[in-house]
N, C-alpha and C positions, 0 to 999 in steps of 0.2 A: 288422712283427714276424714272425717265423719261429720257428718252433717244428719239430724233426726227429729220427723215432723209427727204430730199427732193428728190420727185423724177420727171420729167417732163412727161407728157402725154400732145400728141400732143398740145407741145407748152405751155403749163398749168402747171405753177408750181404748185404742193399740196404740202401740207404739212401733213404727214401720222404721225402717232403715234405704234409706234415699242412696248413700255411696259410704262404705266400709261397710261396719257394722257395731257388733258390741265392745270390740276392741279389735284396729287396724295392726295386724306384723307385717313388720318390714320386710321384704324381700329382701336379700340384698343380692345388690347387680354387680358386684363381681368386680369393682372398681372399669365400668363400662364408660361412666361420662353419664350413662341417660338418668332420666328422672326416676325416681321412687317410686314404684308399685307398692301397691299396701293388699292384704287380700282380707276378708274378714275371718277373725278369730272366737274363739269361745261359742262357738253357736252350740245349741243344745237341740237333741231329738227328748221329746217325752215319752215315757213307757207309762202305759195308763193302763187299771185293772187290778185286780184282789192282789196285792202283797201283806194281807194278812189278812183272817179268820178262816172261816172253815172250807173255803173252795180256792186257799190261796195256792194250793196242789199245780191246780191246774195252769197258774201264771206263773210261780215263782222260775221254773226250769227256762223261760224264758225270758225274763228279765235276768238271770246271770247269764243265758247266750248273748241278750243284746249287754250289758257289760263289759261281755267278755270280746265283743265285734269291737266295742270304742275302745278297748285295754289295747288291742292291736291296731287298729289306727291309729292312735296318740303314739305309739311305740314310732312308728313310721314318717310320723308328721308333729314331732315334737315341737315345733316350731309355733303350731298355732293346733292344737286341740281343741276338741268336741265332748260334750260332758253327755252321760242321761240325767234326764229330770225322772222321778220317779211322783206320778202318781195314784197314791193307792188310795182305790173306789170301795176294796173291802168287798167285790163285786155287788155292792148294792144303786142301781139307780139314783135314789134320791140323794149320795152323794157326789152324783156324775157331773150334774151342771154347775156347782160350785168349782170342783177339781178343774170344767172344761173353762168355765172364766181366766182362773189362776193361769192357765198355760196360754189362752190367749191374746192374756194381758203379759206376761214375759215374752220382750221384743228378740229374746236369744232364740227362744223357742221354735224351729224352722218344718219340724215334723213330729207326727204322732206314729208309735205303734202300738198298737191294740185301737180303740177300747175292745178287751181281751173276751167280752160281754156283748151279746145281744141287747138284752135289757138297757144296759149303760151305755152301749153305742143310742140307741135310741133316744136317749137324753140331750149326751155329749154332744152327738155331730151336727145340731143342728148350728150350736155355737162356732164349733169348728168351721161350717161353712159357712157361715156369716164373717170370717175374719179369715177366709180363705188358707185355714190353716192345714196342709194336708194331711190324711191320716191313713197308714196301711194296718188293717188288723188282722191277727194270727189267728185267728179263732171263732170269731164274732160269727155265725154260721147261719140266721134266719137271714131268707134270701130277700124279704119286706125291704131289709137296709140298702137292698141298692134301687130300689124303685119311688128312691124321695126327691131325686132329681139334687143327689149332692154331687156336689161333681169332683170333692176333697175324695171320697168316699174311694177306698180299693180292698179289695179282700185277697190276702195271702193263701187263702184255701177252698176249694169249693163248698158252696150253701148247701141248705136242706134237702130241697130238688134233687142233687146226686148222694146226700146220706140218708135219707128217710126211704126212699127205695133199696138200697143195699143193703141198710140194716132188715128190712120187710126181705129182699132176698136171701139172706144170713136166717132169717128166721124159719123161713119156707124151706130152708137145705135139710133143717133139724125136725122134720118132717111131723109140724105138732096137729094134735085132733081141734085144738082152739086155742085161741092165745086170747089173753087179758091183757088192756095198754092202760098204764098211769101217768095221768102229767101233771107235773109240780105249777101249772097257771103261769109259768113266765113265758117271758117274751122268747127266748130260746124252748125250754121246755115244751110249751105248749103246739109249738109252730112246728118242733121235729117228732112230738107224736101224732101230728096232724095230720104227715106225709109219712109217717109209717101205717098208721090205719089205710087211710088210703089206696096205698099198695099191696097191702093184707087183705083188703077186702072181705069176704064173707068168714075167713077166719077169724078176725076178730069177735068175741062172742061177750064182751063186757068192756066197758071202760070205769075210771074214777078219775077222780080230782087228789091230788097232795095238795098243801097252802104251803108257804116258809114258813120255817122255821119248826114245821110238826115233828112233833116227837111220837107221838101216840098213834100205831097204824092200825090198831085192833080191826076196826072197822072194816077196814081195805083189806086188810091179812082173812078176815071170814069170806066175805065175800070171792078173794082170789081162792081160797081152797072150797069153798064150796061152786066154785065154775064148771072146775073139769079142764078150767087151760091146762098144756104142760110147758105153755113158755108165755112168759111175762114181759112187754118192754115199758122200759121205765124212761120217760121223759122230762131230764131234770137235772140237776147238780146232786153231788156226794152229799152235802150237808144233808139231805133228807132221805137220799136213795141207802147211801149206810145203815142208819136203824132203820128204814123198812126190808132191806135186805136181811136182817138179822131178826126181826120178829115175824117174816115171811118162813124162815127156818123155823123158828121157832114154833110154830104152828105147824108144823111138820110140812110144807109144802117144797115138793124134790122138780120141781119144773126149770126149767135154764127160763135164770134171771139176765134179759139184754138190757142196756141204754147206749144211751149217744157216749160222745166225746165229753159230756160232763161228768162223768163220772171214771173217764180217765185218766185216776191221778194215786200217788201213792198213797193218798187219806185214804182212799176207798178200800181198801186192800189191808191196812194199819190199824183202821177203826172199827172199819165191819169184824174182821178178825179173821185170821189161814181158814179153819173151819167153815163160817159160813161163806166166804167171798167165793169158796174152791168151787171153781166150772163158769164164775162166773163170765158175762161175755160186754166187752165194750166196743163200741163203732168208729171209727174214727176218719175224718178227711184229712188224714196226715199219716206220712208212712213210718215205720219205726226210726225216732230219731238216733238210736244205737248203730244203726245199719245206713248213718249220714256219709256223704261220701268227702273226699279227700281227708285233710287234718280235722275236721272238726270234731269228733269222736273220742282222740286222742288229746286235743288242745283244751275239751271241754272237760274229760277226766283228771289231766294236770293240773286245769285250775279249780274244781272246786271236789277232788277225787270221790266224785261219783260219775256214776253213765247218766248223760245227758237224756230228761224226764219230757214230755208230753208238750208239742209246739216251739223245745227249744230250738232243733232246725230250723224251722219256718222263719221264728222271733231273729233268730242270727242271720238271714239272707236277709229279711226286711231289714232290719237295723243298716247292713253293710250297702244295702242300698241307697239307704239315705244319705249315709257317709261318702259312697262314691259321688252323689249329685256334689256332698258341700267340697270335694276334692277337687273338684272339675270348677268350682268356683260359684256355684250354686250359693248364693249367699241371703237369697229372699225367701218367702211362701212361696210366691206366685211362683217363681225360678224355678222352683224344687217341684212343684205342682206339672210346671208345663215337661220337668223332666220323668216323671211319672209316667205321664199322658205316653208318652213314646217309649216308654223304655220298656227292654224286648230283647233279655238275658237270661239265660240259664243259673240258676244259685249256687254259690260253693256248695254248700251243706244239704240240701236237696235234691239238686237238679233239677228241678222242676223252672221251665221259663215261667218265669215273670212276666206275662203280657196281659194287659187290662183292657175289656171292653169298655163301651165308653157311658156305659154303669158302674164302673169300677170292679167287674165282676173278674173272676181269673179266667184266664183262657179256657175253655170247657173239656180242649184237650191237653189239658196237665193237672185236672183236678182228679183224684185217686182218694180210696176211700180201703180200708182196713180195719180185719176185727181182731180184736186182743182178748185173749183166755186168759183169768185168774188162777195161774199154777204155784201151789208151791209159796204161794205168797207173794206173787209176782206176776205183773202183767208179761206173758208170753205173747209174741207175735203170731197168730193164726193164719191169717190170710189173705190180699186182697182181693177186696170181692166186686162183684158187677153193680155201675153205678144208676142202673134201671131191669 
């Protein structure tokens, strides 16, 4: 039986679920004599974040992890199934808060993962926590996002704090006379070359600005080769780091091109091209997802035969996360919210415990951080490196 009330938060109708939910399955009791249990069915996690344009690299590998988590819970609990809701933000901001209404307003809807975005977490969550809907994200890495007092708020990976120093240690190992930092102005870009300057300190010997969507780096490309750096980091998404990495070439400049985790995706490698990408170096708060541990390596090649790309481990322990809460009977926000708040497990696919500070932040000793070299046309695993 179901029973379902509405209630308005600033201006937002929800639709909450009082006993069942979007559809009651019957248990059945085994010809016991007792009453009917009913547990709730159909509930849905959202996966939010670029599933298509040009940085949709870096989400897609994780939205077929978290896919591939619900293909195997439904296998096991045919009974009463869990769907993803696919949000794609295109990773742009300005269509974040429409997408976070859309999911706050579907009463199925019981978790988020991602926003996969800095930028669009910044939009989304504040909806989010206005209609207490919780959200773990894979990726989202300015550390700003847990100091807004949301309490939905959890991050699957450590923030800027511990990559903006490692990558600046990564950079220091490569022993340059100067380096030059460029940041693309976003809300991730800008905040992890922030703290890579920072930690570079008097090596740093230039900065610039990129905008979205630039094509044309002339500008940027003279001034890097007339600096004298021989290592560049680039603060930003592929969409713009690709052609500046390739007109950066093309102006003869041989210095090791670094950036973050946005540029760790197979665009970056496919667009830029073998030639100019080769040497290149990417950072990352996530460990090789090829080197995931038990079945998921193998389970994630059977189903879509490729090796599993950039946060799909991460995306496949949050997603199975959510699902253990609605297994355990977890059937509201709030339910799934207050199972968060505690919960304090190691991941299939990573290993990494899952334990949230009460910022949402990850435990500070299971955040790790690794650089990947462009070999061969292909992100190679290099190394992890120290996260201060």
């Amino acid at each position: 039986m179901r029973q379902i009330f509405v209630r308005a938060i600033g201006g937002v109708a929800l639709a909450a679920l009082v006993m069942g939910g979007a559809a009651a399955c019957k248990q059945d009791e085994g010809g016991s004599g007792s009453s009917d249990a009913s547990k709730v069915c159909d509930l849905k996690i959202g996966f939010f974040g670029a599933l298509s344009g040009a940085d949709a690299g870096l989400v897609t590998p994780g939205k077929q992890a978290a896919d591939m988590a619900v293909k195997q819970y439904n296998a096991e609990h045919a009974d009463c199934k869990v769907s993803i809701q696919a949000y794609d933000s295109q990773g742009k901001p300005e269509l974040a808060g429409g997408l976070a209404t859309s999911a706050v307003n579907d009463a199925k809807v019981v978790g988020i993962v991602g926003p996969a975005f800095s930028g669009e977490s910044e939009t989304a969550n504040p909806t989010f926590q206005q209609a207490g809907l919780p959200v773990i994200t894979q990726s989202a890495t300015r550390p700003s996002l847990s100091e807004q007092s949301w309490k939905i708020f959890h991050r699957g990976v450590g923030n800027d704090f511990s990559q903006g120093p490692a990558a600046a240690s990564y950079i220091k190992g490569l022993n340059p006379t100067k380096v030059f930092v460029v940041d693309d102005q976003s809300a991730y870009g800008a905040g992890l070359a922030d703290e890579v300057k920072k930690a570079l300190g008097p090596l740093v010997t230039a900065t610039d600005k990129a905008t979205d969507n630039q094509q044309d780096f002339s500008a940027i490309v003279t001034k890097v080769t007339a600096s004298g750096a021989t290592a560049l980091f680039y603060g930003g998404y592929t969409e713009e780091a690709s052609p500046f990495l390739k007109q950066l070439r093309a102006g003869g400049y041989k210095g090791t091109f670094v950036g973050g985790d946005g540029i760790y995706d197979a665009n970056m490698l496919s667009v830029t091209g073998k030639a100019d990408v080769e040497g290149a170096v990417a950072t990352c708060p996530c460990a090789p997802a090829t080197a995931a541990k038990g079945t998921f390596v193998q389970d994630f090649q059977k189903e879509y035969n490729a090796a599993p790309g950039v946060y799909a481990d991460v995306a496949y322990d949050l997603t199975k996360i959510f699902l253990e809460a609605i297994g355990e009977g977890k059937s509201t926000r709030a339910d799934i919210q207050a199972f968060l708040t505690s919960y304090n497990k190691a991941g299939a696919a990573t290993g990494v415990t899952y334990k949230w500070t009460d910022k949402g932040e990850l435990d500070p000793t299971q955040v790790r951080v690794w650089a990947y070299v462009a070999k061969d046309g292909a992100w190679a695993p290099d190394k992890e490196i120290p996260k201060a």
